[in-house]
N, CA, C and O atoms as a Tripos MOL2 file, in Angstrom:
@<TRIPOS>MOLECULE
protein
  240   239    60     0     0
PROTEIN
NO_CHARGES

@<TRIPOS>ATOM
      1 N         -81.7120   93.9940  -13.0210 N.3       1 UNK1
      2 CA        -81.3880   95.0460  -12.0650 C.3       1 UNK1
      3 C         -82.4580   95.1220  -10.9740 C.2       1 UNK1
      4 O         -83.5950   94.7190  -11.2190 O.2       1 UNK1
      5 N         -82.0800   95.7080   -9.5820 N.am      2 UNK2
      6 CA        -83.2020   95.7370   -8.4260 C.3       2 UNK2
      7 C         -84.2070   96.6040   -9.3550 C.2       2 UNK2
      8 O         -83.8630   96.7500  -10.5280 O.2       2 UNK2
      9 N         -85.7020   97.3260   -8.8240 N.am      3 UNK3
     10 CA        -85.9690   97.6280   -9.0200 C.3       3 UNK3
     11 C         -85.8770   98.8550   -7.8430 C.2       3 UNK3
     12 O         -86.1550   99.9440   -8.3450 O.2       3 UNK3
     13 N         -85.5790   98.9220   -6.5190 N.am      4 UNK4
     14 CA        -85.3150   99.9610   -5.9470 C.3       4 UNK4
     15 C         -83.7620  101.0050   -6.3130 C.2       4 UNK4
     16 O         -83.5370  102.1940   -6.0870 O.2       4 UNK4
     17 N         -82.9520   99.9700   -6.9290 N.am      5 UNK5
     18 CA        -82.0450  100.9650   -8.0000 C.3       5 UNK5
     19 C         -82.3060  101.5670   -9.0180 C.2       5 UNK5
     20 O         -81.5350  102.4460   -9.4060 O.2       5 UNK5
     21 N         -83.4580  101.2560   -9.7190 N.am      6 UNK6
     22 CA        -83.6840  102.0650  -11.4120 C.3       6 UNK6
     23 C         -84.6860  103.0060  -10.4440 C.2       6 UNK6
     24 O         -84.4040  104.1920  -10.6130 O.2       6 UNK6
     25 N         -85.5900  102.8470   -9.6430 N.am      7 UNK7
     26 CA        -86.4570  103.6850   -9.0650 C.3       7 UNK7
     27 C         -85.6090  104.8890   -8.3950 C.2       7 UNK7
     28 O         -85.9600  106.0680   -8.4540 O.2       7 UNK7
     29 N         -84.1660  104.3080   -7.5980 N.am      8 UNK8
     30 CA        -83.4200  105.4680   -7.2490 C.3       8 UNK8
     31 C         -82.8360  106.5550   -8.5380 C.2       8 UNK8
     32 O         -82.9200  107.7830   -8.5500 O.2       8 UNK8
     33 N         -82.2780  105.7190   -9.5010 N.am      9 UNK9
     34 CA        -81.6170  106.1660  -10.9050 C.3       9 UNK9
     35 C         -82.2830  107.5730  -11.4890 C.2       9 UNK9
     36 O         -81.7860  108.6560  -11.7980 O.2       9 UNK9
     37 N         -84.0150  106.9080  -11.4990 N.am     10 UNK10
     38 CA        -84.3460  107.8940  -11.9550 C.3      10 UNK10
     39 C         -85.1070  109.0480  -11.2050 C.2      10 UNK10
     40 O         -85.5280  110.0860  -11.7150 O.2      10 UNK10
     41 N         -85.1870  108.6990  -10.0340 N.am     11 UNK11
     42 CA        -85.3810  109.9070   -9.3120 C.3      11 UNK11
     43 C         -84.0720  110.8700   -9.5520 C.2      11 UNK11
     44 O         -84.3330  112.0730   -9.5480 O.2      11 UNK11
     45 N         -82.5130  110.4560   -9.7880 N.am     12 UNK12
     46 CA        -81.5250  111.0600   -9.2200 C.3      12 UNK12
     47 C         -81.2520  112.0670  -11.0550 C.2      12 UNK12
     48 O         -81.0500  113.2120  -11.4570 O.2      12 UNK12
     49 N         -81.4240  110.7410  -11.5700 N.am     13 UNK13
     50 CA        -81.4900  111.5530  -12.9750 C.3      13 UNK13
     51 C         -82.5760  112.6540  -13.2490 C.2      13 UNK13
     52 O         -82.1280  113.6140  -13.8760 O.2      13 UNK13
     53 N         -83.8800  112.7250  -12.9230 N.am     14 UNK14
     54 CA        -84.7030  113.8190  -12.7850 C.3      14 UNK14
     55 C         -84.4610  114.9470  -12.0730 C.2      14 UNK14
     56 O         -84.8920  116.0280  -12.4740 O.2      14 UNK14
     57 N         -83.9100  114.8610  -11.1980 N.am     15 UNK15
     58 CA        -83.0130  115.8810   -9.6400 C.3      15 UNK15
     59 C         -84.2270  116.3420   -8.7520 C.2      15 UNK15
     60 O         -84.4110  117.4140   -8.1750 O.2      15 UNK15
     61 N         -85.0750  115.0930   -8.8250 N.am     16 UNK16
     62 CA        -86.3740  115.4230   -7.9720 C.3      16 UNK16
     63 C         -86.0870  115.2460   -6.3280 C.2      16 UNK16
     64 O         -85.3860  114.3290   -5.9000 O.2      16 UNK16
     65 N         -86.4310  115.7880   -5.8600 N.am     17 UNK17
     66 CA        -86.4120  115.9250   -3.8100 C.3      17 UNK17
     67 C         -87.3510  115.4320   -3.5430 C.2      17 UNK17
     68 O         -88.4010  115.3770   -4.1830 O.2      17 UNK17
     69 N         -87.0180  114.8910   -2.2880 N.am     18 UNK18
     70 CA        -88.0060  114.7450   -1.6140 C.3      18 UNK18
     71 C         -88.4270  114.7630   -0.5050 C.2      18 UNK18
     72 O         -87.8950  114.1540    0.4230 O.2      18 UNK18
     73 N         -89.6060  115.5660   -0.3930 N.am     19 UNK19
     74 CA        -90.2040  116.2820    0.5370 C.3      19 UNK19
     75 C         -90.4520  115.6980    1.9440 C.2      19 UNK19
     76 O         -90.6880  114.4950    1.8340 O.2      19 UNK19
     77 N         -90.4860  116.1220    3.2460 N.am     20 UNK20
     78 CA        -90.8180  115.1280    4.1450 C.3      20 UNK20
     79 C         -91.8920  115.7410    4.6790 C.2      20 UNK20
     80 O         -92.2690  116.9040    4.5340 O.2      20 UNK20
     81 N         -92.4330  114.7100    5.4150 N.am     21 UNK21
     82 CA        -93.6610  114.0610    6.2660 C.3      21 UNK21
     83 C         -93.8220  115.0940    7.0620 C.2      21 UNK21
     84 O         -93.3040  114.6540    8.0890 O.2      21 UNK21
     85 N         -94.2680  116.4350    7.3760 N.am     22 UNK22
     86 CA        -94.7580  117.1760    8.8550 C.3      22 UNK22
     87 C         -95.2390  116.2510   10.3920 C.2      22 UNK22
     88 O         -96.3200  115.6990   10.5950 O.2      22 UNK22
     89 N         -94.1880  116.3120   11.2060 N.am     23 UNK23
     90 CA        -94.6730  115.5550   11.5990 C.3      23 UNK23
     91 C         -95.3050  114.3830   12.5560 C.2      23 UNK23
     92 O         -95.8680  114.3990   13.6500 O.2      23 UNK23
     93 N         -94.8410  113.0680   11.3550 N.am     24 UNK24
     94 CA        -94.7730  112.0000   11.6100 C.3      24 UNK24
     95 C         -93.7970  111.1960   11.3600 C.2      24 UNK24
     96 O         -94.0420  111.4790   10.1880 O.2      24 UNK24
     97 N         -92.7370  110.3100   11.2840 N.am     25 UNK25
     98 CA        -91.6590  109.8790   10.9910 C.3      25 UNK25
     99 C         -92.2590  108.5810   10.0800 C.2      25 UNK25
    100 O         -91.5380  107.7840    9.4790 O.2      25 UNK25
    101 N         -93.9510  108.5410   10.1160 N.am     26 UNK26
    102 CA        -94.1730  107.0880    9.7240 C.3      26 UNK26
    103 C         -95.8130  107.3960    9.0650 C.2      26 UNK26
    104 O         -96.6170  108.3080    9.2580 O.2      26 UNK26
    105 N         -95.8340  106.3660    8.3560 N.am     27 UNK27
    106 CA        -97.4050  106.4140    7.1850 C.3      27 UNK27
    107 C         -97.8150  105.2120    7.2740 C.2      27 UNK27
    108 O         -99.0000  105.0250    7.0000 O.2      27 UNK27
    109 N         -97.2380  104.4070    7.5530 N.am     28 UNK28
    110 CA        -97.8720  102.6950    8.2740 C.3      28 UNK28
    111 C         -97.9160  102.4780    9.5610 C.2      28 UNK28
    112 O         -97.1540  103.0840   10.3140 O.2      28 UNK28
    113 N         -98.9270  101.4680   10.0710 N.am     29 UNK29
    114 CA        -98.9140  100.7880   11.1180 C.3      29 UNK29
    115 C         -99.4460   99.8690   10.6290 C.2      29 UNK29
    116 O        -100.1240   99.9160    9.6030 O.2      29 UNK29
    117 N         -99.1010   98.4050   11.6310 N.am     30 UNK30
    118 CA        -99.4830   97.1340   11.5700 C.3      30 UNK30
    119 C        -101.0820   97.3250   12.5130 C.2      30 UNK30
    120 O        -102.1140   96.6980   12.2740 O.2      30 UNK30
    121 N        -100.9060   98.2650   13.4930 N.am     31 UNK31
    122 CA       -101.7620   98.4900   14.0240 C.3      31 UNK31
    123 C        -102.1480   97.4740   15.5980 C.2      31 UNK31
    124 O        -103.1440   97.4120   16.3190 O.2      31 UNK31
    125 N        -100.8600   96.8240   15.6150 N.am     32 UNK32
    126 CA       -100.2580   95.5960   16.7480 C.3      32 UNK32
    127 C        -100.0580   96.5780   18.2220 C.2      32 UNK32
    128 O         -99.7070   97.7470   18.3830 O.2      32 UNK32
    129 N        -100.5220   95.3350   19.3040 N.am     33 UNK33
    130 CA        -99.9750   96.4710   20.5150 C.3      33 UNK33
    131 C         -98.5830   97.1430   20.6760 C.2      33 UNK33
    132 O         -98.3440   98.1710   21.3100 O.2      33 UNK33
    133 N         -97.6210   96.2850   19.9080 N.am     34 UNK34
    134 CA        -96.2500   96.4560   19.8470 C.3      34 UNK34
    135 C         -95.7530   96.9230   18.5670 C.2      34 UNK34
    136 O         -94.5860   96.5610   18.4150 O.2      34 UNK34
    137 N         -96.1530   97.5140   17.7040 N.am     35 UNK35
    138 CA        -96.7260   98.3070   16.0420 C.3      35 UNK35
    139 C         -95.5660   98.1200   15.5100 C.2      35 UNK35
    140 O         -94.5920   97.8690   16.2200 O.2      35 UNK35
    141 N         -95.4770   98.2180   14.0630 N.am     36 UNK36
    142 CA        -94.5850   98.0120   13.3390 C.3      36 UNK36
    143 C         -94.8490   99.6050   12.5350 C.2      36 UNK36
    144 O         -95.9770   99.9490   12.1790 O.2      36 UNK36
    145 N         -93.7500  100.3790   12.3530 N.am     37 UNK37
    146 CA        -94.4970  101.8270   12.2270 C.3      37 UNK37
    147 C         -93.0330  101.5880   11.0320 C.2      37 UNK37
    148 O         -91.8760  101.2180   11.2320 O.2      37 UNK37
    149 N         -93.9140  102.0810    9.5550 N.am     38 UNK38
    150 CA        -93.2440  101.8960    8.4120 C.3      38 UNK38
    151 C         -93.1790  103.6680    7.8420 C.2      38 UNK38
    152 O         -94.0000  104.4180    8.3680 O.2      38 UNK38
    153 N         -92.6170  104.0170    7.2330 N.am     39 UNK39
    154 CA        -92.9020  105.2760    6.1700 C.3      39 UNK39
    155 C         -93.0280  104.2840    4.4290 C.2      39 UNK39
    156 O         -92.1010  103.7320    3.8350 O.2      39 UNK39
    157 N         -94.1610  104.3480    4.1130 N.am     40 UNK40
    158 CA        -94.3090  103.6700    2.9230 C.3      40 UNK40
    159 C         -94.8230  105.0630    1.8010 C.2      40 UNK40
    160 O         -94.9660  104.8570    0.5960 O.2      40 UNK40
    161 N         -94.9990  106.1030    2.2720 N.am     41 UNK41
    162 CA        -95.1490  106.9060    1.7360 C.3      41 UNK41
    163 C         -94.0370  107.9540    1.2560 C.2      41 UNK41
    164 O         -93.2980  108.4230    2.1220 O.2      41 UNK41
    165 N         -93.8270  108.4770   -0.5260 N.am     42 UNK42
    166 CA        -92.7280  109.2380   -0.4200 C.3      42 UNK42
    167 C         -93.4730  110.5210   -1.3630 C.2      42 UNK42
    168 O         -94.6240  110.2920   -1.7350 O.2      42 UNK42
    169 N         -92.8530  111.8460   -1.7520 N.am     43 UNK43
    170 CA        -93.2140  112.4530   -2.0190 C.3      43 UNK43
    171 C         -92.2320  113.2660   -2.3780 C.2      43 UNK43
    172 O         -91.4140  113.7720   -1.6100 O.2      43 UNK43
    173 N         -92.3060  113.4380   -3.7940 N.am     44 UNK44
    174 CA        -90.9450  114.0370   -4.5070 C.3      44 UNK44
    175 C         -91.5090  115.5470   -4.9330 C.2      44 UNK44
    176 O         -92.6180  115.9730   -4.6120 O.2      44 UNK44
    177 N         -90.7250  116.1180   -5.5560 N.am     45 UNK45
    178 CA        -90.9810  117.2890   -6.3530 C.3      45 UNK45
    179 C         -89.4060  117.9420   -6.8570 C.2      45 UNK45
    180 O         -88.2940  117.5180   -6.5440 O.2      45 UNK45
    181 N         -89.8190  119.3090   -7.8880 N.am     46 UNK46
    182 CA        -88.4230  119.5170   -7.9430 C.3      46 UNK46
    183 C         -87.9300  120.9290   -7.6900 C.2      46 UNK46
    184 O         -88.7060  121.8180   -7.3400 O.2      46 UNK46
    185 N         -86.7140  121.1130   -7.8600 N.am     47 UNK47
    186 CA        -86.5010  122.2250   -6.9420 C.3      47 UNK47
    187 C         -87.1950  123.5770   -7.7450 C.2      47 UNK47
    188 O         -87.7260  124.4150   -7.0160 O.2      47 UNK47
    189 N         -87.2000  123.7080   -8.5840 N.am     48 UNK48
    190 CA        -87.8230  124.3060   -9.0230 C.3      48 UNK48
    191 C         -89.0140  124.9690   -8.4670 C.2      48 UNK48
    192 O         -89.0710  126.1810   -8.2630 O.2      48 UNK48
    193 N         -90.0560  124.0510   -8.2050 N.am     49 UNK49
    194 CA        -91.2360  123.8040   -7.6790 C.3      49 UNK49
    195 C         -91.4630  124.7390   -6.2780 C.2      49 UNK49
    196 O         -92.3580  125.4810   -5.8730 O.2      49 UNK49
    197 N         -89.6590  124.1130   -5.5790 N.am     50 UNK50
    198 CA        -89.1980  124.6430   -3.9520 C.3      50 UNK50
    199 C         -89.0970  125.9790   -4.1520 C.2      50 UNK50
    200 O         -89.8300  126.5000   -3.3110 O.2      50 UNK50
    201 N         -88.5440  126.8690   -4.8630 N.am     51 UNK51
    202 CA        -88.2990  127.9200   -5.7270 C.3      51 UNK51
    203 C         -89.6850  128.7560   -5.5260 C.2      51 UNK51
    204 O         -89.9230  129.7950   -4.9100 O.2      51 UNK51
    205 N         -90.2910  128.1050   -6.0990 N.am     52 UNK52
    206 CA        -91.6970  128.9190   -6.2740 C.3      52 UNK52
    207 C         -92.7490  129.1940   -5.4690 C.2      52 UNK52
    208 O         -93.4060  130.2300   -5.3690 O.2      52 UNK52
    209 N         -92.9060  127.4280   -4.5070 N.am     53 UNK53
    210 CA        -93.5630  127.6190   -3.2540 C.3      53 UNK53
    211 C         -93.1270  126.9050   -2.1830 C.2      53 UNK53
    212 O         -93.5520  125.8340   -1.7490 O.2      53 UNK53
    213 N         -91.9470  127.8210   -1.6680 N.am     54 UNK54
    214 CA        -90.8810  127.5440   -0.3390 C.3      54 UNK54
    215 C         -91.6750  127.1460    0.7760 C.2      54 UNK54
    216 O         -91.2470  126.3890    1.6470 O.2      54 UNK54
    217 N         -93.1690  127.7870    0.7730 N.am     55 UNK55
    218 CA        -93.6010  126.6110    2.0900 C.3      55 UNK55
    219 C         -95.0790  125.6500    1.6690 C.2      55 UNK55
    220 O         -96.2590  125.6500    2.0210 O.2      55 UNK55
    221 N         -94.1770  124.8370    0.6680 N.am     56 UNK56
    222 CA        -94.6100  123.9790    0.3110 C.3      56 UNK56
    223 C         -94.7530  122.6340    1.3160 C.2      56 UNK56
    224 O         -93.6260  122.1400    1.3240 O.2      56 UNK56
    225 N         -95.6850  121.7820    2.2110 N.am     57 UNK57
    226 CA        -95.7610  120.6940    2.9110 C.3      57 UNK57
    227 C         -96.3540  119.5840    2.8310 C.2      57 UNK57
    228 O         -97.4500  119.5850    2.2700 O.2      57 UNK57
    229 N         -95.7580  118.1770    3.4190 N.am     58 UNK58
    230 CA        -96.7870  117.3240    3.5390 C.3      58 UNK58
    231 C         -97.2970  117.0820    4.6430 C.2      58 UNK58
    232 O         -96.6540  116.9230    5.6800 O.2      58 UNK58
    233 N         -98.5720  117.0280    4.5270 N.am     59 UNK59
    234 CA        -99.1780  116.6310    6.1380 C.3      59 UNK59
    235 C         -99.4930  115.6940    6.3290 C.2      59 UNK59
    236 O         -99.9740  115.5300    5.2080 O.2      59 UNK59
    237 N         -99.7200  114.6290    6.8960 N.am     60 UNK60
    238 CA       -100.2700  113.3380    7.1100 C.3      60 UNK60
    239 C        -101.6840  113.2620    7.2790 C.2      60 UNK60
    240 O        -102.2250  112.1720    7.4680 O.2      60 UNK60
@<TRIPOS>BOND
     1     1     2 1
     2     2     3 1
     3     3     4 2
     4     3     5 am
     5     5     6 1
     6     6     7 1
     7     7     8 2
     8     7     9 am
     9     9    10 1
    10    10    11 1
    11    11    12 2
    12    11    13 am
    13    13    14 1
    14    14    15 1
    15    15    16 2
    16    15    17 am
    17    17    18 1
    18    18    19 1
    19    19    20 2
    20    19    21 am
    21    21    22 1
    22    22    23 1
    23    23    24 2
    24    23    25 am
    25    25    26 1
    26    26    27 1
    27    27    28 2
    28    27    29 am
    29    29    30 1
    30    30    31 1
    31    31    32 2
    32    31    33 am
    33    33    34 1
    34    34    35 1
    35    35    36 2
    36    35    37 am
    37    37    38 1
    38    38    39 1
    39    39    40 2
    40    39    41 am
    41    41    42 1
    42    42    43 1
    43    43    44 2
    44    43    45 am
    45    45    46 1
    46    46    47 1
    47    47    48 2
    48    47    49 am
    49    49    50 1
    50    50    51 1
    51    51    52 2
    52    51    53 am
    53    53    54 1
    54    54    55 1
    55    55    56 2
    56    55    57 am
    57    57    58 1
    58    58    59 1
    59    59    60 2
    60    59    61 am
    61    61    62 1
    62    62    63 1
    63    63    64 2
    64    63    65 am
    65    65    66 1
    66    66    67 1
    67    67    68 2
    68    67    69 am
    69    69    70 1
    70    70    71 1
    71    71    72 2
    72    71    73 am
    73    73    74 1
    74    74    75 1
    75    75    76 2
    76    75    77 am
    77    77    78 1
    78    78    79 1
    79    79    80 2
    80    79    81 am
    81    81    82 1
    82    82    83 1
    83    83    84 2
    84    83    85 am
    85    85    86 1
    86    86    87 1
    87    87    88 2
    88    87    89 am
    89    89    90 1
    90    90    91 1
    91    91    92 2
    92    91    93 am
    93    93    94 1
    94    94    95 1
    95    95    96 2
    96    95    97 am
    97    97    98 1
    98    98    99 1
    99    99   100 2
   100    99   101 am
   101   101   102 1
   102   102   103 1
   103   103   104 2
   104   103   105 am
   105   105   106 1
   106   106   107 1
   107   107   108 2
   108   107   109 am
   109   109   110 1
   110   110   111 1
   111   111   112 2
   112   111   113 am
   113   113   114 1
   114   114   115 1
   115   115   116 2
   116   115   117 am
   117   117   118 1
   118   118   119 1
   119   119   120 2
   120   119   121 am
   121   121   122 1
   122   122   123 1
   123   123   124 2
   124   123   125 am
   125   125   126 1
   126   126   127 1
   127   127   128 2
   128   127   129 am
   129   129   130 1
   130   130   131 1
   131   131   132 2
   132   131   133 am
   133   133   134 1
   134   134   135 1
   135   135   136 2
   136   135   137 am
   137   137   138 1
   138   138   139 1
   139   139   140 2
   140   139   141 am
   141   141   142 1
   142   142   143 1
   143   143   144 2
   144   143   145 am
   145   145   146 1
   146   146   147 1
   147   147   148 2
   148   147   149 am
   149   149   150 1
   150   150   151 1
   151   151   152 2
   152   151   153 am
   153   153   154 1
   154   154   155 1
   155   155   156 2
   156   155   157 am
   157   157   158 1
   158   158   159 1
   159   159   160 2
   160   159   161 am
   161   161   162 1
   162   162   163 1
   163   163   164 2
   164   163   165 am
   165   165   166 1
   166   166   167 1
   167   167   168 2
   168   167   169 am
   169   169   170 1
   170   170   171 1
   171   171   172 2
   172   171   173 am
   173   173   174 1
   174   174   175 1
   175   175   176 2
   176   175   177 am
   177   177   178 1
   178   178   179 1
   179   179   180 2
   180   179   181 am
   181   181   182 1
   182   182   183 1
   183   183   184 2
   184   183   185 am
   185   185   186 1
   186   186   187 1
   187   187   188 2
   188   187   189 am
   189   189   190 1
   190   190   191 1
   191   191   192 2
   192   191   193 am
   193   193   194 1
   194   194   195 1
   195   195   196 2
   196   195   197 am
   197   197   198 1
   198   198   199 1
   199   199   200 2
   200   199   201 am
   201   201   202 1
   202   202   203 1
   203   203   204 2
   204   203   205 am
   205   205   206 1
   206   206   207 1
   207   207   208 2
   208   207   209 am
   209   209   210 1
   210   210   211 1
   211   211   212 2
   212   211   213 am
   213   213   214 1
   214   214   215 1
   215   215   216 2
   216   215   217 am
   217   217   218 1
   218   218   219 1
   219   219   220 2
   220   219   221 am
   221   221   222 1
   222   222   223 1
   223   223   224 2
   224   223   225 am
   225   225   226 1
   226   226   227 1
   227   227   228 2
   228   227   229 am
   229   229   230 1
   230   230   231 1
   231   231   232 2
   232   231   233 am
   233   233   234 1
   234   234   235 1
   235   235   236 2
   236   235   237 am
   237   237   238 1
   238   238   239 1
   239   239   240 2
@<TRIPOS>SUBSTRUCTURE
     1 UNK1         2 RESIDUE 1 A UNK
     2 UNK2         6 RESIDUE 1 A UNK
     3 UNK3        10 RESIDUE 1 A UNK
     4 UNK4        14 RESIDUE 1 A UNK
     5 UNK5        18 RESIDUE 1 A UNK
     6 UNK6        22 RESIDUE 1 A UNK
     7 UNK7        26 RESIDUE 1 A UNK
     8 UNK8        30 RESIDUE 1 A UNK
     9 UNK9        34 RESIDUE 1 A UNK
    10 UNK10       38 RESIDUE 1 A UNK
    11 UNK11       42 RESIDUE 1 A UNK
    12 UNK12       46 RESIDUE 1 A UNK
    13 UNK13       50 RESIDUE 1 A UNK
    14 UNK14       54 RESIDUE 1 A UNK
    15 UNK15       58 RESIDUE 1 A UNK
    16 UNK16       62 RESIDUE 1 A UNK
    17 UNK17       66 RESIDUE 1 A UNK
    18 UNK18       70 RESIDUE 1 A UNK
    19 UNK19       74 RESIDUE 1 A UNK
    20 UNK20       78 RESIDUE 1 A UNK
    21 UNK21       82 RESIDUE 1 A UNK
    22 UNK22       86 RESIDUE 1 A UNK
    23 UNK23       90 RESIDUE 1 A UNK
    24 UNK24       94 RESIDUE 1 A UNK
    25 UNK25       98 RESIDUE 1 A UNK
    26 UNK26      102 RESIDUE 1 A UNK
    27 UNK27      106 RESIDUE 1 A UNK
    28 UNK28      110 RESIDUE 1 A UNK
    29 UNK29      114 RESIDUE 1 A UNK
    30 UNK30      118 RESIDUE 1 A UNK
    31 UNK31      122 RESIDUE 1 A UNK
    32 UNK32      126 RESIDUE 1 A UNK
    33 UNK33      130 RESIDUE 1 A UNK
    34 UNK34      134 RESIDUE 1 A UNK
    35 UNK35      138 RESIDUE 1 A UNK
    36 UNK36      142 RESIDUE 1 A UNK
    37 UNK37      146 RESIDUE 1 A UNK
    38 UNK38      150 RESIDUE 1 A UNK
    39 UNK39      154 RESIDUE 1 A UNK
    40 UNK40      158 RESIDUE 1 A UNK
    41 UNK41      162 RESIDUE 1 A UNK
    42 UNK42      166 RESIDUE 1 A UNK
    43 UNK43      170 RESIDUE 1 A UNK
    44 UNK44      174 RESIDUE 1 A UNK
    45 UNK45      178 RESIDUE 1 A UNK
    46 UNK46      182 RESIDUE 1 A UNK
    47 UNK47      186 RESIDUE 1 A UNK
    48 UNK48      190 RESIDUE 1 A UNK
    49 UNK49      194 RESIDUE 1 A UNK
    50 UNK50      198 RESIDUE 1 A UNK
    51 UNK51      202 RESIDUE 1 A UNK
    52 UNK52      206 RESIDUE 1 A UNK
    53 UNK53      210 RESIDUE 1 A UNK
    54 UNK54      214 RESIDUE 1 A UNK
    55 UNK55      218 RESIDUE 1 A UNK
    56 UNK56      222 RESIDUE 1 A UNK
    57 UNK57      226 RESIDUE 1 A UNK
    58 UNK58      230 RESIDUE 1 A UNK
    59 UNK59      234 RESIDUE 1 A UNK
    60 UNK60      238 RESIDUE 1 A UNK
């Protein structure tokens, strides 16, 4: 099996969210004059969590 399918599986089976970036749309650069701008960064939690601390963020 991929491994970005069992990685989706069990995020979906946990019912974890995930949180976005304040922001920035991106957490990589190649750092090129013409950049390659990636989001390699993710950041889950669960709702629960959202529940408890609604202004919960990520910042870059």
């Amino acid at each position: 099996a991929n491994d970005i399918f069992i990685f989706n599986e069990v995020i979906g089976h946990l019912g974890l969210l995930e949180l976005p970036i304040k922001g920035r749309s991106y957490t990589w650069s190649n750092m090129q004059d013409n950049p390659l701008l990636e989001q390699l960064d993710s950041f889950f939690t669960s709702a629960n969590w959202i529940t408890c601390y609604p202004s919960t963020q990520v910042l870059p």
